[in-house]
Structure formats: C-alpha cells, structure tokens
C-alpha positions as CSV (number, residue, x, y, z in Angstrom):
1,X,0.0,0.0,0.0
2,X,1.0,3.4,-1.0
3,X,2.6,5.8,2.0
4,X,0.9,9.2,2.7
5,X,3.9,10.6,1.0
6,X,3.9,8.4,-1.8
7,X,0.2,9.7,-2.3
8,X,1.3,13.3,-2.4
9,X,4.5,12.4,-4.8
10,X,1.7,11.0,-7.4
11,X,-0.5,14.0,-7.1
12,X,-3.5,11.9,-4.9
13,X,-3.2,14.4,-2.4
14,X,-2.4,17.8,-3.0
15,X,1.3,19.2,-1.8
16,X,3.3,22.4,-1.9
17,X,6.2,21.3,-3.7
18,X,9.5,23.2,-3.8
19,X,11.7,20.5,-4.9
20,X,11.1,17.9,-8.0
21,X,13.6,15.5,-9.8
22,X,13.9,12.4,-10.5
23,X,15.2,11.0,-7.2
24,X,13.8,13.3,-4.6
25,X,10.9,15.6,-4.0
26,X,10.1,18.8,-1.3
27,X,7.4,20.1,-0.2
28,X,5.7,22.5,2.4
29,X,4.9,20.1,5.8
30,X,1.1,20.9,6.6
31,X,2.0,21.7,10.4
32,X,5.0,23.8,10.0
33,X,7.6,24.6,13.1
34,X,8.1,28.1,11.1
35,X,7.5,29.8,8.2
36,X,8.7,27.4,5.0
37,X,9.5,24.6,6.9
38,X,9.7,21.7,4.4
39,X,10.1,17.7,4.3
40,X,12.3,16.6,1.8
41,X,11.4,13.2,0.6
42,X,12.9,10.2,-1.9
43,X,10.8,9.2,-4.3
44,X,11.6,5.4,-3.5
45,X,9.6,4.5,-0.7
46,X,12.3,3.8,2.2
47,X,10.8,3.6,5.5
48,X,13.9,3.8,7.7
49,X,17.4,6.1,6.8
50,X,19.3,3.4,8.1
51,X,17.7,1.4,5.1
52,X,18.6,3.8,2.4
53,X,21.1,3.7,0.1
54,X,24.1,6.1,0.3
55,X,23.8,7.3,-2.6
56,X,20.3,8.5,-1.8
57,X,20.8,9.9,1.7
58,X,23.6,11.9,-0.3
59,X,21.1,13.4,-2.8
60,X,18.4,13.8,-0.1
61,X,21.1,15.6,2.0
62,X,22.3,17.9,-0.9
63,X,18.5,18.9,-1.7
64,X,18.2,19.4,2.1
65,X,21.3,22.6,1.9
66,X,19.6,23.7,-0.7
67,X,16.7,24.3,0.3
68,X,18.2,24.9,3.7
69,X,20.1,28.0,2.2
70,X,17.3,29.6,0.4
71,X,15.1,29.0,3.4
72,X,17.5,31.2,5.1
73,X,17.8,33.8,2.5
74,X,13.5,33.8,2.4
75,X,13.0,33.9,5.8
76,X,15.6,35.2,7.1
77,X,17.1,32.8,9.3
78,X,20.2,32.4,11.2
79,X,20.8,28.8,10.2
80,X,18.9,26.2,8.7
81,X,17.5,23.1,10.8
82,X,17.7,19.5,10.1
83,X,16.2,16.5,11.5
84,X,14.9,12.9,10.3
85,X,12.3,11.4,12.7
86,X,10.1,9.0,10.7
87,X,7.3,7.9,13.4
88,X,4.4,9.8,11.8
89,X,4.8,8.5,8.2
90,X,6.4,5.5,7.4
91,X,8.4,6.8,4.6
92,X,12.2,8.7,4.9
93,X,11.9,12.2,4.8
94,X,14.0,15.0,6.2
95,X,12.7,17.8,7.8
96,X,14.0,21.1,6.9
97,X,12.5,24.7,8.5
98,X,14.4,28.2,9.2
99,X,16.1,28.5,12.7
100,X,17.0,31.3,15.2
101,X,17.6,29.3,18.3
102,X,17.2,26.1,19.7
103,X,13.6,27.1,20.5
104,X,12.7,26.8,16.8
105,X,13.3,23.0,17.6
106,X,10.5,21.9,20.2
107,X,8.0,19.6,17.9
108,X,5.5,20.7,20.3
109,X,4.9,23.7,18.9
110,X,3.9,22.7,15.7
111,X,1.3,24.7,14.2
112,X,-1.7,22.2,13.9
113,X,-4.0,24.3,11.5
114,X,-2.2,26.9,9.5
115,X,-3.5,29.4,7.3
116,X,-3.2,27.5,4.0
117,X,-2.7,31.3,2.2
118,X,0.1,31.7,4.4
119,X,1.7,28.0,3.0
120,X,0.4,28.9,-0.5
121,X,2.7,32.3,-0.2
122,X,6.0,30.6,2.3
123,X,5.9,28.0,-1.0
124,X,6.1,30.8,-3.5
125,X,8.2,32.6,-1.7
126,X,10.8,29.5,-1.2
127,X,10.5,28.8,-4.7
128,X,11.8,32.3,-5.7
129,X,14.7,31.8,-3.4
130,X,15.9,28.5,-5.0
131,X,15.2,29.4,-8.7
132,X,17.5,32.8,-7.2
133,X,20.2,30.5,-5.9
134,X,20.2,28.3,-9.7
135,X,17.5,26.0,-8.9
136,X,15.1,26.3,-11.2
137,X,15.6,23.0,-13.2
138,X,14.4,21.8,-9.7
139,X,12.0,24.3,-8.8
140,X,8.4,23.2,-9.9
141,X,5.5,26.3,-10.7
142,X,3.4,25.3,-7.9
C-alpha cells in the first residue's frame, strides 16, 4: 500500500512542492515549526534512513542545503535546521525549516492548523529563493 507521501509524490493528495527531480521531491509540511518549513522526501519509498542507500541519503542531504540556504535567504534565518524522525509517516523524509535558536526546535509547537494562504505564499516565496540560488531546473511552478 502506498505511504501518505507516496500519495502526495503521485499528485493523490495535494502538496506544496518546492523541490522535484527524479530521485527526490520537497514540499511545504502541513504543520509547520516556522515559516517554509519543508520535508524533503525520496521518491523510493524507504521507510527507515538506516535502510537507504548512500547514494540516496547523499542526494536527499544535498536537496536538504539547498533548500536549507534559500530558506534562510527567504525567511531570514540564522541557520537552517535538520532533522529525520520518521514515526508519523512510514516513509524517509527529512525535515527542513528556518532556525533562530534552539527554541525553533521543540515539535510541540507545531502549528496544527495553519493558514493555508500563508503556505500557499511561504511555498512561492521558497521557490523564488531557490530558482534565485540556480534551482530552477528543480524548482516546480506550484
């Protein structure tokens, strides 16, 4: 059976992609830590990093500084934050979101029910910041 993710990758379920190529996808998470945080996913349905290839946790980390870097240059961020977690899809993703202080990484301040104008315009407005950076082979319309 097809993960949640896999569902969004195929278009089942709508996403807010920032990211496409043929290995890896990113796109806006629906309960957001701060403004453009983003789960970058491998197309391949992997359930734990430990079982991915090397090859593939290099690509998903490479998309991850890039999209790290033009989150900070969009939101104007300090740094960029990573994590991989895993226990509320069963499918490797990374999580990726703009950072100011080690507050900005307490899960339990999620925002449950955001404004889906504001993800509509974070998602624009991280798009614009990787086709800035070179992206834009990448970088989907929407």
């Amino acid at each position: 059976m097809a993960t949640l993710f896999t569902k969004i990758i195929n278009g089942d379920i709508p996403g807010r992609f920032v990211w496409k190529d043929p290995d890896v996808v990113a796109f806006l998470t629906i309960e957001p830590l701060r403004d453009g945080h983003t789960l970058v996913v491998p197309r391949a349905e992997v359930d734990r990093w430990t079982d991915a290839d090397p090859d593939l946790l290099a690509r998903l980390t490479a998309v991850s500084a890039a999209v790290g870097s033009a989150q900070m240059e969009a939101f104007g961020a300090a740094r960029a934050g990573l994590t991989v977690m895993g226990f509320d899809v069963d499918h490797l993703h990374l999580h990726v979101w703009p950072v100011n202080s080690m507050a900005d990484y307490d899960f339990t301040t999620v925002e449950r029910h955001p404004d889906p104008a504001v993800l509509d315009a974070n998602a624009e407005k991280l798009r614009a910041a990787l086709r800035a950076a070179g992206h834009g082979e990448s970088v989907p319309n929407s």
